[in-house]
Backbone bond lengths (Angstrom), bond angles and torsions (degrees), N, CA, C in turn:
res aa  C-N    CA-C-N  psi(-1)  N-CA   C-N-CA  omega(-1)  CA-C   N-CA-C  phi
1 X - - - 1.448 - - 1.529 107.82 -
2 X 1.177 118.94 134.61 1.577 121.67 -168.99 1.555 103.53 -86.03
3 X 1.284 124.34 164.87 1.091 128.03 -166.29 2.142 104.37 -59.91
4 X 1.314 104.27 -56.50 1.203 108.23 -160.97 1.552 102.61 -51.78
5 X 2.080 115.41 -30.36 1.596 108.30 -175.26 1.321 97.35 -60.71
6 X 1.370 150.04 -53.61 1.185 149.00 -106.48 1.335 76.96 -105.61
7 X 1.538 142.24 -54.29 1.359 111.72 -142.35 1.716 93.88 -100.66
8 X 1.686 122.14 9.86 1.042 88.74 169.13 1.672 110.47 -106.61
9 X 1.332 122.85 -4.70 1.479 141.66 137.58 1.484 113.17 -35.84
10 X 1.606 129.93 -51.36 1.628 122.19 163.64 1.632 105.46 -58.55
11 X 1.007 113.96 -30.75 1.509 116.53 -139.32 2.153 84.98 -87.81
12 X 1.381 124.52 -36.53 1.298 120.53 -174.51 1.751 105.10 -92.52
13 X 1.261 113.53 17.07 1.696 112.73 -175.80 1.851 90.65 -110.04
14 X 1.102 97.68 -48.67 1.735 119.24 -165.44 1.676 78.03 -37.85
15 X 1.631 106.60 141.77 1.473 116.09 149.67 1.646 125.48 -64.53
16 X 1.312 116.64 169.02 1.605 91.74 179.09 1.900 108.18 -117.18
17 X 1.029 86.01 165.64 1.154 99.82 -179.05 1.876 139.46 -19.07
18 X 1.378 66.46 -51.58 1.985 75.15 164.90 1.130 117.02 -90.26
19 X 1.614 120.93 21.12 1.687 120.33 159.31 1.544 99.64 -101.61
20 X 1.242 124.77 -36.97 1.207 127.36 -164.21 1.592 112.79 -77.52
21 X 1.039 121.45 -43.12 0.971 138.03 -179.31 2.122 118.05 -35.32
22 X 1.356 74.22 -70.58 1.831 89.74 170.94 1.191 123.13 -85.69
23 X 1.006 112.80 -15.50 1.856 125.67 153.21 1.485 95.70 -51.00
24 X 1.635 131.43 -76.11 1.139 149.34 -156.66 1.843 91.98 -49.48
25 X 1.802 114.31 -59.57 1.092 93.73 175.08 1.307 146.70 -93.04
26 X 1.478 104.72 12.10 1.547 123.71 159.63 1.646 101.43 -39.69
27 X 1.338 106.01 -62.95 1.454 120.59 -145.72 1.246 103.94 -57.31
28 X 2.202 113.11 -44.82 0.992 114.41 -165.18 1.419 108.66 -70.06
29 X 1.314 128.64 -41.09 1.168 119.97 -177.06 1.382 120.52 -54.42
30 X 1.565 109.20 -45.77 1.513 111.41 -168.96 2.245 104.19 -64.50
31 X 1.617 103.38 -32.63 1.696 81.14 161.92 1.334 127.14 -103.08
32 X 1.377 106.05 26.56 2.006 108.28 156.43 1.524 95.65 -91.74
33 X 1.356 126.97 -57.78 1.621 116.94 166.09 1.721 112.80 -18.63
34 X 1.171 111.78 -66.92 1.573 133.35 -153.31 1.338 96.43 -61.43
35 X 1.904 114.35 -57.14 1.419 104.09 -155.18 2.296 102.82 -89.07
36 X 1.571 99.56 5.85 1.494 95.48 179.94 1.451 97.12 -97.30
37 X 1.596 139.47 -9.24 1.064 150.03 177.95 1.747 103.77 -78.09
38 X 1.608 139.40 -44.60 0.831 133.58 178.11 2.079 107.20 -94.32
39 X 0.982 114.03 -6.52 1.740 121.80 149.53 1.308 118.56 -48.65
40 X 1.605 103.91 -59.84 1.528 112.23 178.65 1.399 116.80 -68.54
41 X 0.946 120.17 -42.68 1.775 137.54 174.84 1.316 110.18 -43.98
42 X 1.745 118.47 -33.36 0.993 123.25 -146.08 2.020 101.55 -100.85
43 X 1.380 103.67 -25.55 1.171 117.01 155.42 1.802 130.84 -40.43
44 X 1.221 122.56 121.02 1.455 123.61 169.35 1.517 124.71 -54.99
45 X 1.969 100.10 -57.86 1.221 94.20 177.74 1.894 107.45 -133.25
46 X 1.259 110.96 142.80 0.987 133.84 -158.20 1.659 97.83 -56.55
47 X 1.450 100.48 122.26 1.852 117.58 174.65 1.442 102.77 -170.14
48 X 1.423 98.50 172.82 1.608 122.72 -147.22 1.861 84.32 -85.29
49 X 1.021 106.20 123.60 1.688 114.48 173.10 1.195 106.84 -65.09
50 X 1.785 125.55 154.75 1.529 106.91 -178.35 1.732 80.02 -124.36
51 X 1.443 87.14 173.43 2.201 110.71 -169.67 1.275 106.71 -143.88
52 X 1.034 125.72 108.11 1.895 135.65 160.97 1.236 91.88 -74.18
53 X 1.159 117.54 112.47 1.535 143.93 -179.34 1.896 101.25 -113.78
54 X 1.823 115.60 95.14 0.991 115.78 -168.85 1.717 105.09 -120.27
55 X 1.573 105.42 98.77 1.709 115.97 -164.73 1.728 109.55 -127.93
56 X 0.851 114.55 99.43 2.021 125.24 161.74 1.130 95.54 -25.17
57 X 1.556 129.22 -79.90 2.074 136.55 -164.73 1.190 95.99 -66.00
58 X 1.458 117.42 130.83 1.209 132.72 156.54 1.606 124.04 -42.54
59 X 1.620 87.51 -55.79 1.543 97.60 -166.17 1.393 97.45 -69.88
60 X 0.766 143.32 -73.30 1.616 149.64 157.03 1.332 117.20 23.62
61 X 1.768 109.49 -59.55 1.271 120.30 -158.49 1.343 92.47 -102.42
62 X 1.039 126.81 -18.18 1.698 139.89 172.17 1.819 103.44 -62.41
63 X 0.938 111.05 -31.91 1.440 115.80 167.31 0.920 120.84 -68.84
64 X 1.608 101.89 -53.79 1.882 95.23 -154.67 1.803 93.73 -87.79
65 X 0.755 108.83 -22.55 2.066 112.12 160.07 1.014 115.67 -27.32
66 X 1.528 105.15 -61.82 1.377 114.94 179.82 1.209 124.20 -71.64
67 X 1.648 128.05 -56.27 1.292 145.24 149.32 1.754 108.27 -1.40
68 X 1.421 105.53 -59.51 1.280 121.32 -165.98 1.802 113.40 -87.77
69 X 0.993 105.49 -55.89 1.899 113.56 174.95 1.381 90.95 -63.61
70 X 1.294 156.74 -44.41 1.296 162.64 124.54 1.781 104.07 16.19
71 X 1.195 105.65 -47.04 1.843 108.37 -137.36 2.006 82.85 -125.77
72 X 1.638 106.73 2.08 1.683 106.15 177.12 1.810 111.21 86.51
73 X 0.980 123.89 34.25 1.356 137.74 -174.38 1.820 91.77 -106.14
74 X 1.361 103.27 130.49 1.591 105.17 154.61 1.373 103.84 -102.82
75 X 1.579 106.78 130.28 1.590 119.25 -173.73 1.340 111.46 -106.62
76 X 1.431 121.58 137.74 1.115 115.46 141.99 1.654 139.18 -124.25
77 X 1.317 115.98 162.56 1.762 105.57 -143.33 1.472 107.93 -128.84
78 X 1.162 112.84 118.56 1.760 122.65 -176.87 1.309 116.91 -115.48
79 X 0.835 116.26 112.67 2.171 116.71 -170.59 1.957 90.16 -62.79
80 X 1.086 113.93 -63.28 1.515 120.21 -169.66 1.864 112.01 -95.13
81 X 1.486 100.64 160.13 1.645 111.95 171.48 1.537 105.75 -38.27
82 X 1.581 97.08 -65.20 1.542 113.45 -152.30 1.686 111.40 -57.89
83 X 1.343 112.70 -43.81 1.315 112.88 162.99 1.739 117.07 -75.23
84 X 1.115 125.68 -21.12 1.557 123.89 147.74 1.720 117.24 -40.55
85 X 1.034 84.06 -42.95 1.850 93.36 179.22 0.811 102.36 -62.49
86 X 0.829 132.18 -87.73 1.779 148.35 173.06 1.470 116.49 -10.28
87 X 1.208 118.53 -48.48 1.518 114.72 -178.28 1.244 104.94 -99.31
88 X 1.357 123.45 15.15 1.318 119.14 -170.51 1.816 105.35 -114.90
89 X 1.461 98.52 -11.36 1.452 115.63 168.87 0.885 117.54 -106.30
């Protein structure tokens, strides 16, 4: 099979895109879950974890705000870096 059959033979097996996609962010979520699950663990005595939540889109960060104060996270929220800095110092 010459090169060009093969990759357009990979290319019609390959799933498409809109399977992969949310697969991709299944994953990510389930290890931001995982590694804020061994954060908390890592704590002595039991309190509300805090999150510099640093997002450009409103709506975006309006989610994961919720998502998170939702799930017992105290958040805090910076549209830009520079004010990320800032509360992060």
């Amino acid at each position: 099979m010459t090169s060009e059959r093969a990759a357009v033979a990979s290319a019609a097996t390959a799933p498409p895109a809109s399977q992969i996609l949310p697969h991709r962010a299944k994953c990510a979520a389930a290890a931001l879950h995982s590694g804020l699950r061994k954060i908390i663990a890592m704590t002595d005595e039991p309190r509300q974890p805090n999150v510099l939540l640093i997002e450009d889109h409103r709506d975006i960060a309006g989610a994961i705000v919720d998502f998170l104060e939702h799930r017992g996270f105290a958040v805090d929220y910076a549209a830009d870096g520079v004010t990320g800095l800032h509360l992060a110092v």
